[in-house]
N, C-alpha and C positions, 0 to 999 in steps of 0.2 A: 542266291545270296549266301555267301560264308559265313558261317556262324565262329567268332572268336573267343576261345576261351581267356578268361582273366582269374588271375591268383590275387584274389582279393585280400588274402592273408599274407602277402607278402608285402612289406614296405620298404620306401625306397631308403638306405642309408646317406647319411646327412656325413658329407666329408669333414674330416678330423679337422677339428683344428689346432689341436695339439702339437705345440713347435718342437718336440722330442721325438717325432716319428720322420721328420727330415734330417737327409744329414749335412752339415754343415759343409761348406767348399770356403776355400783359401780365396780371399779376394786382397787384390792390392788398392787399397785408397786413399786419394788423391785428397790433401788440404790445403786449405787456405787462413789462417788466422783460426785454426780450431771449425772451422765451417768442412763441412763435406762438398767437393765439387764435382766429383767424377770417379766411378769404382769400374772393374772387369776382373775377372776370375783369373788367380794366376796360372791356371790350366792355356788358355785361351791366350796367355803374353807371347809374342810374337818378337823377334830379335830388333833392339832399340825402339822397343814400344814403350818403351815406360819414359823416354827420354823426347818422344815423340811428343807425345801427349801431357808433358810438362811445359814444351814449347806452345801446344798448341791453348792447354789451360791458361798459362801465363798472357798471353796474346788476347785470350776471350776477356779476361777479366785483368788489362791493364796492368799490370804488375812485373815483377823482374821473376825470371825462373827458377832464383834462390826462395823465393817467395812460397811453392808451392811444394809442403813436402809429402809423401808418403810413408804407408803403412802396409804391414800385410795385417790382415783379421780376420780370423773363422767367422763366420754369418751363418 
């Protein structure tokens, strides 16, 4: 049988949770009446995605596609 050593003295660290050690990325988000409906990273926007997914939010939630505006915002 193998005998296993253990560092008893070592403990495990407890991840940060301090929101200053991340760094924020550009997201484009999607409203409704001040409501959040739908966000993606503007890294990630793909050519007439953003027009895409105005049609496709409008559609989900009834409404005209002037209806739903957006934003860009660091998170």
């Amino acid at each position: 049988m193998k005998r296993i050593r253990r560092a008893y003295n070592i403990r495990p660290t407890a991840k940060s949770t301090d929101s200053t050690n991340h760094q924020q990325r550009l997201w484009k988000v999607f409203y409704k009446d001040g409501k959040e409906l739908f966000r993606y990273t503007a890294k990630e926007e793909g050519e007439d995605e953003e027009e895409a997914t105005i049609a496709l939010l409008a559609y989900e939630n009834h409404c005209r596609k002037c209806s739903i505006h957006t934003h860009l915002e660091w998170r």
